[in-house]
C-alpha positions as CSV (number, residue, x, y, z in Angstrom):
1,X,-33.9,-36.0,35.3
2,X,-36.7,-36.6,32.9
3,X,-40.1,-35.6,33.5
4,X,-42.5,-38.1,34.9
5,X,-46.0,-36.7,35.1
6,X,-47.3,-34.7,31.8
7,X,-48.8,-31.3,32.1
8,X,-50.4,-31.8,28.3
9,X,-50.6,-28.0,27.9
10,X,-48.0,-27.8,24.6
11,X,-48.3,-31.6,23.6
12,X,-51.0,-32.8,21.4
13,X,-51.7,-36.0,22.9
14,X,-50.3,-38.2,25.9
15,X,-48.9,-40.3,22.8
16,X,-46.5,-36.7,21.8
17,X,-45.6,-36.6,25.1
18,X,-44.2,-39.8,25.1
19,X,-42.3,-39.9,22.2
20,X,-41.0,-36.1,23.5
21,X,-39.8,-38.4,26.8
22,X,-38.8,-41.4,24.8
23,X,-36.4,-39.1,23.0
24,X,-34.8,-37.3,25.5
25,X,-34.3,-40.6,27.5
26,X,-32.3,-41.2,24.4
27,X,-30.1,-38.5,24.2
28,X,-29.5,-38.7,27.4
29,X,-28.0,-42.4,26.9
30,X,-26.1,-41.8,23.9
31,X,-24.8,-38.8,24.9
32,X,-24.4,-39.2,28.7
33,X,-26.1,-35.5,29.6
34,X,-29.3,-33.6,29.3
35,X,-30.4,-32.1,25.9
36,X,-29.4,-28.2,25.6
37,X,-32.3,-25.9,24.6
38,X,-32.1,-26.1,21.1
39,X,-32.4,-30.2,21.0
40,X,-35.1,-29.8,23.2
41,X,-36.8,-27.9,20.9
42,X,-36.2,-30.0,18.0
43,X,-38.1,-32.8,20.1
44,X,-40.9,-31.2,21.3
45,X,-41.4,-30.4,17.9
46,X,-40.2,-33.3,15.8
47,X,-42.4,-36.0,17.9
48,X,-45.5,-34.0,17.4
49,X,-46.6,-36.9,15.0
50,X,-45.1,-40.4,14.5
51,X,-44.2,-39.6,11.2
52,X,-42.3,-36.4,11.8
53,X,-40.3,-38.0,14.6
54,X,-39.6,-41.2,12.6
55,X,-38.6,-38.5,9.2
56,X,-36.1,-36.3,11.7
57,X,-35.2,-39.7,14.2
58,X,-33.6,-40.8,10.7
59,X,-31.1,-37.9,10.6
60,X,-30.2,-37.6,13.8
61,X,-26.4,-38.7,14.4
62,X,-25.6,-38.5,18.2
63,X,-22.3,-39.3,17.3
64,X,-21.2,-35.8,15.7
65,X,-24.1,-34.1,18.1
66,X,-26.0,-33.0,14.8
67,X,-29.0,-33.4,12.6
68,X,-27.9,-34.4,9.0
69,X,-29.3,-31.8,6.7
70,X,-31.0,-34.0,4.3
71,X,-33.6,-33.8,6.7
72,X,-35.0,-31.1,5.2
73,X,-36.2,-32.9,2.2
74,X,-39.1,-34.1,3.6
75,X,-41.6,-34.4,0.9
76,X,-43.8,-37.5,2.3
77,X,-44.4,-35.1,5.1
78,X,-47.5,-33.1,5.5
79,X,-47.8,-29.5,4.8
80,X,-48.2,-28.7,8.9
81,X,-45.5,-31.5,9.3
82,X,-42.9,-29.9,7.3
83,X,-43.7,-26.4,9.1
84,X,-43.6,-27.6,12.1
85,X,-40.1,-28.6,10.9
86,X,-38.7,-25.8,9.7
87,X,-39.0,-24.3,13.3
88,X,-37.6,-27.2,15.0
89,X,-34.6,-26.7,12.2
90,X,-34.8,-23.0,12.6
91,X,-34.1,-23.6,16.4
92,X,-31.9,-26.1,16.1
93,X,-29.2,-24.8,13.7
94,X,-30.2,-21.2,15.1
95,X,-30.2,-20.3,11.3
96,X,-33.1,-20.3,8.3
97,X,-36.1,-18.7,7.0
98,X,-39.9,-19.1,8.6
99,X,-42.9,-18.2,6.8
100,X,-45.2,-17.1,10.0
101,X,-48.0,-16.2,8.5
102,X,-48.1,-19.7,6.6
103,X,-47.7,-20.8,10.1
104,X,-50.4,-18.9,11.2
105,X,-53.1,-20.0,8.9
106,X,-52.3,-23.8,8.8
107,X,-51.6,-25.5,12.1
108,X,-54.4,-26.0,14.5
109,X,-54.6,-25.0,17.7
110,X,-52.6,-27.7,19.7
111,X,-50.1,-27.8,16.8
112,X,-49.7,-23.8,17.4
113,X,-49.5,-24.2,21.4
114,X,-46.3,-26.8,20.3
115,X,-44.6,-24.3,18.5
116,X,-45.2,-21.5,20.9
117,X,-43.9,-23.7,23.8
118,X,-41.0,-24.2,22.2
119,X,-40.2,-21.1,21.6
120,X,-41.2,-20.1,25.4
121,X,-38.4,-23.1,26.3
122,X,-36.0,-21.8,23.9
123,X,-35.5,-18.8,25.4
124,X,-35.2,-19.9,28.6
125,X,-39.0,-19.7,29.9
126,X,-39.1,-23.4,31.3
């Protein structure tokens, strides 16, 4: 069942949180089930801005149930953008490197709530 009223605590606007919805109304069509925690991850983070979600919504195949891995070249993608995705990759593919303290100093605060809420859902807190 997908959510229907947004808390907007770890979204940055009612416009993320809709795309976040829109997405997982989608993989729940294609792939007949509810996302596992590490696609939820990838899109709470991925639809933080309409250009992430369009970059990453271009490599998804629901068909093989994976994210192509040319999605990492993402160089029209903003400095934040791109670290933003390299958690939602790091939590998807449970594998890769993160430069924290990067992460730390560059996204703002409702960019950094994102990332910690995903994490907090990743392991199981919501």
């Amino acid at each position: 069942m997908l959510p229907e009223e947004p808390d907007l605590y770890g979204w940055v606007d009612l416009d993320h949180w809709q795309r976040w919805r829109d997405a997982l109304a989608e993989y729940q069509n294609e792939q007949g089930r509810l996302p596992d925690r590490n696609w939820r991850a990838l899109f709470r983070l991925a639809t933080v801005t309409p250009n992430l979600w369009r970059h990453v919504r271009s490599h998804i195949w629901y068909r093989d149930g994976t994210v192509h891995p040319g999605v990492e070249d993402g160089g029209h993608l903003s400095h934040g953008e791109r670290l933003v995705l390299a958690v939602a990759l790091n939590l998807f593919w449970e594998r890769g490197v993160i430069n924290l303290a990067d992460l730390a100093h560059t996204l703002g605060l409702s960019w950094w709530n994102v990332v910690m809420v995903a994490l907090d859902e990743f392991r199981g807190g919501h």
